[in-house]
PAMARSE-167839 format. One record per residue (C-alpha): x, y, z; residue in one letter. Coordinates in steps of 0.001 Angstrom, whole numbers, plus 524288, in hexadecimal, padded with zeros to 5 digits. Example, Ala and Ser with C-alpha at 12.3 -4.5 7.8 and 13.67 -1.06 7.14 Angstrom:
# residues 2
<node u="8300C" v="7EE6C" w="81E78" residuo="A"/>
<node u="83566" v="7FBDC" w="81BE4" residuo="S"/>
//
This chain:
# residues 178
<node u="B612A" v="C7414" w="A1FF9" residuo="X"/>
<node u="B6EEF" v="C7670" w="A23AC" residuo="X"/>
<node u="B7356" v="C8156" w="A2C17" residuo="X"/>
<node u="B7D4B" v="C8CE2" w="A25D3" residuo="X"/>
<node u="B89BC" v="C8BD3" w="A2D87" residuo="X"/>
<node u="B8CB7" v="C99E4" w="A3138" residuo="X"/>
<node u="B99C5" v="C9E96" w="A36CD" residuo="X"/>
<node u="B9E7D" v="C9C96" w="A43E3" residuo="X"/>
<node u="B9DE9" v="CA5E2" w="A4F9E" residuo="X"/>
<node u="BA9E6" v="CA780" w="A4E85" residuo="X"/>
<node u="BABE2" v="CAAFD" w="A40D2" residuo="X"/>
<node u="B9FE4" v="CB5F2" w="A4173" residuo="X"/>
<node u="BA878" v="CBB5F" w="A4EB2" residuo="X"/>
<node u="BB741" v="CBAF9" w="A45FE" residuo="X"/>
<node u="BAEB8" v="CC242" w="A3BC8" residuo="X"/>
<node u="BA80C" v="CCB99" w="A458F" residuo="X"/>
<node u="BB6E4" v="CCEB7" w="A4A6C" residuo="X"/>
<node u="BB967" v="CD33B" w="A3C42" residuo="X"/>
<node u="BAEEF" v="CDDD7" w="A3CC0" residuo="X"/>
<node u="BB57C" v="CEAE9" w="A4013" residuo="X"/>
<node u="BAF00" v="CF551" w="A49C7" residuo="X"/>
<node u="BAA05" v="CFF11" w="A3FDD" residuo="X"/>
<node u="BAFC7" v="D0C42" w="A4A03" residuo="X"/>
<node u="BBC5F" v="D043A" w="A4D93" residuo="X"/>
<node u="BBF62" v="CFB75" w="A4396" residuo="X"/>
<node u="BCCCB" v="CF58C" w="A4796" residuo="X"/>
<node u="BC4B3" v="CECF7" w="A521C" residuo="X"/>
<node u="BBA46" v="CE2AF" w="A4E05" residuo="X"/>
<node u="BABF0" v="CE279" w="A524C" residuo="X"/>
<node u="BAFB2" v="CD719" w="A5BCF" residuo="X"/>
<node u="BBCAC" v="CDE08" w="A60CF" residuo="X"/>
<node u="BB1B5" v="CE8A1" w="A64AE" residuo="X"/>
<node u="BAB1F" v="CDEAB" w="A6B1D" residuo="X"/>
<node u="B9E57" v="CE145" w="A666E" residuo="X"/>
<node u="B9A92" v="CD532" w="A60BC" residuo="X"/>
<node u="B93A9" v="CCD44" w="A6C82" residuo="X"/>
<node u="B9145" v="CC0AA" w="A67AC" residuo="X"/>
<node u="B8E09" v="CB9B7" w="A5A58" residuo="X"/>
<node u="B85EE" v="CADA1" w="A5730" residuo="X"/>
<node u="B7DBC" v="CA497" w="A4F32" residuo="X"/>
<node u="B6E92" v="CA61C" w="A515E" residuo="X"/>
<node u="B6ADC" v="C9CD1" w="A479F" residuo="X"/>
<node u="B6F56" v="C9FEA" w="A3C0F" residuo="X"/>
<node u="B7092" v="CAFD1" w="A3FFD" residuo="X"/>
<node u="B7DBA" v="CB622" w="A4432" residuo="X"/>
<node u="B7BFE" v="CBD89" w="A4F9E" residuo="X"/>
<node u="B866E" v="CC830" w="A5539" residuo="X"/>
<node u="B832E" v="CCD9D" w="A5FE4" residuo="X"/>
<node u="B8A1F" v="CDC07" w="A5E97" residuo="X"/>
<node u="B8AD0" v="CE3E0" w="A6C5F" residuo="X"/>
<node u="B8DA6" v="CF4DA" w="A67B2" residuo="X"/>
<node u="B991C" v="CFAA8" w="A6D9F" residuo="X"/>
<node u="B8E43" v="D061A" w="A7459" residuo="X"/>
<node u="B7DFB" v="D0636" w="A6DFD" residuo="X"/>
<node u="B8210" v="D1213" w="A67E6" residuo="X"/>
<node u="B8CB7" v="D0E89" w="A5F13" residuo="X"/>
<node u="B8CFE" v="D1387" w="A522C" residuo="X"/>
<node u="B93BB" v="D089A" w="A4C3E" residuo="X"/>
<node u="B8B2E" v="CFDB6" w="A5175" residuo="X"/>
<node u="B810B" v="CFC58" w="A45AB" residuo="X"/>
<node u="B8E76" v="CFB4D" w="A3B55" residuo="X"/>
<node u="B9502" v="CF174" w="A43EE" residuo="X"/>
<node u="B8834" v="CE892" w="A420F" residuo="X"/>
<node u="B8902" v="CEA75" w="A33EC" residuo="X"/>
<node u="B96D8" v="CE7E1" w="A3321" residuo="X"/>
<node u="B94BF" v="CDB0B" w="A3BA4" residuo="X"/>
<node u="B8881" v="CD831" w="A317C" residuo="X"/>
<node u="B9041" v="CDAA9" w="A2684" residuo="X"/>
<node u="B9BDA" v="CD2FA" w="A2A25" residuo="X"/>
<node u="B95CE" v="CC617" w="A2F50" residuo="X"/>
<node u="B8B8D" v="CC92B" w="A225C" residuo="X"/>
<node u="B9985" v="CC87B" w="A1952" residuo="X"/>
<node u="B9D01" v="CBB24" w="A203D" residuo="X"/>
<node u="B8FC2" v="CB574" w="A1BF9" residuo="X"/>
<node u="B8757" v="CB743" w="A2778" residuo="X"/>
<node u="B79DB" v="CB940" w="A22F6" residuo="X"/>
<node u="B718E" v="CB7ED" w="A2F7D" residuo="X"/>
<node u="B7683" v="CC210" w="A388B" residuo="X"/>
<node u="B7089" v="CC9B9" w="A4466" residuo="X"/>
<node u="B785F" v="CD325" w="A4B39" residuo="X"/>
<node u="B72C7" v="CD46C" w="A595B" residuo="X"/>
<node u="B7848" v="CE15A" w="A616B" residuo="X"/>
<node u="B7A3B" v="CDD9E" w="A7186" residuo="X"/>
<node u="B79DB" v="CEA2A" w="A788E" residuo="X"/>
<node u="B7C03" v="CE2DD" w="A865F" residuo="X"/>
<node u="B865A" v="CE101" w="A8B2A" residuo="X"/>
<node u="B8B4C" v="CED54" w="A8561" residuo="X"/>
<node u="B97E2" v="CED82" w="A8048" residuo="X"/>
<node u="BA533" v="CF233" w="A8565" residuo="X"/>
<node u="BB133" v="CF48B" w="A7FE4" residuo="X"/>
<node u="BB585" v="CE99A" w="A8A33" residuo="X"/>
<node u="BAF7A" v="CDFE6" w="A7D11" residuo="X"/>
<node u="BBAB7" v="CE5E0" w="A750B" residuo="X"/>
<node u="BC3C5" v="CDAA5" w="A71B5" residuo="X"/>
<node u="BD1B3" v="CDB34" w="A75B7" residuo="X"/>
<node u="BD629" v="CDA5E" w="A66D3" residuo="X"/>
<node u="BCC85" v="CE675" w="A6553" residuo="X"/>
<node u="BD239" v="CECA3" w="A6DF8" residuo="X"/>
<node u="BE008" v="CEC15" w="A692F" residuo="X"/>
<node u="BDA93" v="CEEEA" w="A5C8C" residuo="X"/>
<node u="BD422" v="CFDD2" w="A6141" residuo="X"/>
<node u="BE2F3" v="CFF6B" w="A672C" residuo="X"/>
<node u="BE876" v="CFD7A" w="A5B0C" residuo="X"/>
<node u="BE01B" v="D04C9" w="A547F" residuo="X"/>
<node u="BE28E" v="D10B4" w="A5DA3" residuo="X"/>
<node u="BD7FB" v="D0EFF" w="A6538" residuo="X"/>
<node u="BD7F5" v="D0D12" w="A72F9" residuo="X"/>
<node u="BD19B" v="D0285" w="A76DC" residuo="X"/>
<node u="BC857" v="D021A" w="A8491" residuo="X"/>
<node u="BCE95" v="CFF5F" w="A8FA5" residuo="X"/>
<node u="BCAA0" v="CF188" w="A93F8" residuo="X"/>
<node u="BC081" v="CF240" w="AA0D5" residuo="X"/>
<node u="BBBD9" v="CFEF4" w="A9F47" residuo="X"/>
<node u="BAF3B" v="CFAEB" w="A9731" residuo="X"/>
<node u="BA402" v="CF9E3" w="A9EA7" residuo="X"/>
<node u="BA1A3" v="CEBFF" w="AA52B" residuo="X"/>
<node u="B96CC" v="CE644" w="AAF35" residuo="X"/>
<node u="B9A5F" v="CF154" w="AB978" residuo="X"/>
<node u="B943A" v="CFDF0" w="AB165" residuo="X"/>
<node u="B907B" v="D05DB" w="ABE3A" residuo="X"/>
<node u="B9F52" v="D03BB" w="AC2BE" residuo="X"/>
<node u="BA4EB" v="D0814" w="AB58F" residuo="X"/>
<node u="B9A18" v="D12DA" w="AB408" residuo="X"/>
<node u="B9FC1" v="D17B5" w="AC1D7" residuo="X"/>
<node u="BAE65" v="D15F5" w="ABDEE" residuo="X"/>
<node u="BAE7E" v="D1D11" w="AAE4F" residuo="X"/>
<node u="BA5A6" v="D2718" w="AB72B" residuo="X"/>
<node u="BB1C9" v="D2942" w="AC0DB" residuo="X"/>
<node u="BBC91" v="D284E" w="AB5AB" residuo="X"/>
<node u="BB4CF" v="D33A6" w="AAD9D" residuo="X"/>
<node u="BB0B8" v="D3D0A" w="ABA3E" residuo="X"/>
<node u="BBF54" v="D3BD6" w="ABF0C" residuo="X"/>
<node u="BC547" v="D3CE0" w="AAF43" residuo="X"/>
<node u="BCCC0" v="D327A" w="AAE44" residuo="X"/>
<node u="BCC9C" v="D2B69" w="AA320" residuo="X"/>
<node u="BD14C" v="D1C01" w="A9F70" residuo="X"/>
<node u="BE024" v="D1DFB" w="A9A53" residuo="X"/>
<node u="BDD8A" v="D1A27" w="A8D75" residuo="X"/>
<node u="BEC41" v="D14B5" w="A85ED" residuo="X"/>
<node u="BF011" v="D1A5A" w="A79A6" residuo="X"/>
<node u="BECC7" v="D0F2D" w="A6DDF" residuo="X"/>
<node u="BF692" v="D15D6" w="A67C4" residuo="X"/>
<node u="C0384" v="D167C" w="A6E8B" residuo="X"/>
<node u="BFE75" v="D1044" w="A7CB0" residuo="X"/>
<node u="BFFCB" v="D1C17" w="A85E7" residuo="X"/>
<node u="BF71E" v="D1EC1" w="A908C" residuo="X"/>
<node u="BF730" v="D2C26" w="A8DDB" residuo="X"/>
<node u="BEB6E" v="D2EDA" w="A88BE" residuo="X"/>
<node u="BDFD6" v="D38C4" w="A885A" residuo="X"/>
<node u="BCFC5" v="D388F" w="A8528" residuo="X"/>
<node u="BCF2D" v="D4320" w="A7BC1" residuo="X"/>
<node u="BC048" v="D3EE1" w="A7A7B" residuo="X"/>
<node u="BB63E" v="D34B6" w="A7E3D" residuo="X"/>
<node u="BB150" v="D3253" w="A70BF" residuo="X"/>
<node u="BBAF2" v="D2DA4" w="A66AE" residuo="X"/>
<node u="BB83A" v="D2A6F" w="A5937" residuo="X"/>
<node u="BADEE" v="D2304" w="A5BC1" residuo="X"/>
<node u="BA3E8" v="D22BF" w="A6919" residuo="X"/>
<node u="BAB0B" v="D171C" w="A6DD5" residuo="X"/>
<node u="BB930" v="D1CF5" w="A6F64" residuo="X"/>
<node u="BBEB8" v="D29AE" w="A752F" residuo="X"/>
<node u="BC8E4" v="D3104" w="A6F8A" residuo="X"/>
<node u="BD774" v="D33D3" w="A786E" residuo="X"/>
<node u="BE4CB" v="D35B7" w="A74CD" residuo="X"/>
<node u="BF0B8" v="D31AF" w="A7982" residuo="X"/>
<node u="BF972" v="D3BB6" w="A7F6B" residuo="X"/>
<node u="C0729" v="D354E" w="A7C57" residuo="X"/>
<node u="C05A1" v="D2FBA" w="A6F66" residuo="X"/>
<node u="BFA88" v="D3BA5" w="A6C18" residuo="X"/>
<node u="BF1A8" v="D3267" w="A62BA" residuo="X"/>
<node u="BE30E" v="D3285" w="A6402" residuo="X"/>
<node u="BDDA6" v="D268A" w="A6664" residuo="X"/>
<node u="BCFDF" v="D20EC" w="A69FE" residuo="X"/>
<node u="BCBCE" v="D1AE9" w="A753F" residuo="X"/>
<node u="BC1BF" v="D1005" w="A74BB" residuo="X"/>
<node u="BB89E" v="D132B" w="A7E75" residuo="X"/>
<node u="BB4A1" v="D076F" w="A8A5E" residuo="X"/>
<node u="BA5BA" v="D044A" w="A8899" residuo="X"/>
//
């Protein structure tokens, strides 16, 4: 009995990188970073998906968007596994995603402030930063300026926090480090 040729790796990962995020949909599911790995088990695609946080809201949509675009390219046999360890960071955002959030007016993290190995150092340090208010200088997407202000910790959705830029005056989310 013959085996069915199914697609490559790296054809199921180009079409992964056409699946938008469902909250910010000017970056891809693998600009996010939330994809974690993809293979053959047999004849079963697995994608491993890690959630940005356990409690996001947009985590069971983003599985059936992945299910229903690898289901449009054919794939019949498909398990989506969820990896909760390591968690993610916004340090697994792609450097195209990221471009993309600043063009989209949204302020991307700021690279090395996502948690890492060290989470009792970092604990310690965003403890020190918020007792003594001061605050990452987060740039304008929007005109570049430094001259900005956290108008709120939640933005328009849990991950982002909402500030404004006091030269150019826009609004403007910030995408929060994770």
């Amino acid at each position: 009995m013959a085996s069915v040729r199914h697609p490559d790796v790296a054809e199921v990962w180009s079409w992964l990188a056409e699946v938008p995020d469902p909250e910010i949909p000017v970056i891809s599911l693998t600009d996010l970073g939330i994809i974690r790995d993809v293979a053959w088990q047999d004849e079963t695609l697995v994608v491993t998906v890690t959630p940005t946080y356990s409690g996001c809201p947009a985590t069971s949509i983003i599985n059936l968007d992945i299910e229903a675009a690898l289901r449009a390219k054919g794939i019949t046999d498909l398990r989506l596994e969820r990896r909760l360890s390591p968690p993610w960071t916004t340090d697994w955002l792609t450097p195209e995603g990221r471009e993309k959030l600043r063009q989209y007016g949204i302020a991307p993290p700021i690279d090395g402030t996502a948690p890492d190995g060290r989470v009792a150092e970092q604990i310690a340090g965003r403890v020190a930063r918020l007792v003594s208010g001061s605050n990452l200088a987060i740039t304008c997407p929007r005109c570049g300026s430094a001259a900005t202000q956290k108008v709120s910790q939640f933005g328009s959705t849990p991950c982002k926090a909402s500030y404004r830029c006091t030269d150019c005056l826009e609004p403007f989310d910030y995408f929060k480090c994770i």
